[in-house]
C-alpha positions in Angstrom: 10.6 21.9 43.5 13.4 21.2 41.7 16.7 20.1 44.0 20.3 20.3 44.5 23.0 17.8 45.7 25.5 18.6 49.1 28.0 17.0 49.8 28.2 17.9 53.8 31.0 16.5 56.4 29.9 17.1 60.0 31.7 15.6 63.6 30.4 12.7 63.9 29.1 13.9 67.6 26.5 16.1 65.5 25.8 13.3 62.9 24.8 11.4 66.1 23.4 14.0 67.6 20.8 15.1 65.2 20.1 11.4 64.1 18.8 10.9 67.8 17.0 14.0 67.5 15.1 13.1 64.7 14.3 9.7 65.8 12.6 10.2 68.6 11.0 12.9 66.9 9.8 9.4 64.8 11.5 11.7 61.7 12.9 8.4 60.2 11.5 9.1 56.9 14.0 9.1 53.4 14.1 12.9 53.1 13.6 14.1 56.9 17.6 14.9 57.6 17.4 17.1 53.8 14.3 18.7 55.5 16.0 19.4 58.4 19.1 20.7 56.9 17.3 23.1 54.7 15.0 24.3 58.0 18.1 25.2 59.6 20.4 26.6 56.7 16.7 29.2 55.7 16.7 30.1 59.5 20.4 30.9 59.9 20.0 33.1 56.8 17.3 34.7 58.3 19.0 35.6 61.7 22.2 36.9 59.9 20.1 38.7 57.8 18.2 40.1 60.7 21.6 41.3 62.2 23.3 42.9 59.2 19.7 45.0 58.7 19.9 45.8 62.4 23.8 46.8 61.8 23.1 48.6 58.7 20.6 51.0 60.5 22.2 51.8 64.1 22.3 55.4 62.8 18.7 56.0 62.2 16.3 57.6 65.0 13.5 56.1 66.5 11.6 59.1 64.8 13.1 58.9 61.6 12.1 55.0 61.8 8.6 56.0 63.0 8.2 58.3 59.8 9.5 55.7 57.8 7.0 52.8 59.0 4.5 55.6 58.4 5.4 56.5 54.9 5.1 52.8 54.4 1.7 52.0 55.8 0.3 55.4 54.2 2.0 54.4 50.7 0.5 50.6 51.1 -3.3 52.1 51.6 -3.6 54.3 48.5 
């Protein structure tokens, strides 16, 4: 996997913060903070992705949403 370069500035409360965390998770490793970072950057994408789906479809009926899931499942099989 090929990598990219941030530069980051965070309070140095957090810097501390997740430092602790990681050490007595015995995460000392060269490369554990970059893991972490990426974790947490993947899973925030995932939440506010999450939301804007649940935003974008406020209008749609639980019916209409059963048919859809249906459609889907149906279409998948053949």
């Amino acid at each position: 996997m090929q990598s990219a370069r941030w530069n980051l500035a965070v309070s140095l409360d957090t810097d501390r913060t997740l430092r602790m965390f990681l050490a007595s998770n015995n995460s000392s490793k060269k490369g554990d903070l970059s893991k972490f970072v990426e974790e947490a950057v993947r899973s925030r994408i995932f939440y506010l992705t999450a939301q804007q789906a649940k935003a974008n479809n406020t209008e749609i009926t639980e019916t209409d949403l059963q048919a859809m899931v249906e459609e889907a499942i149906s279409w998948a099989r053949s």
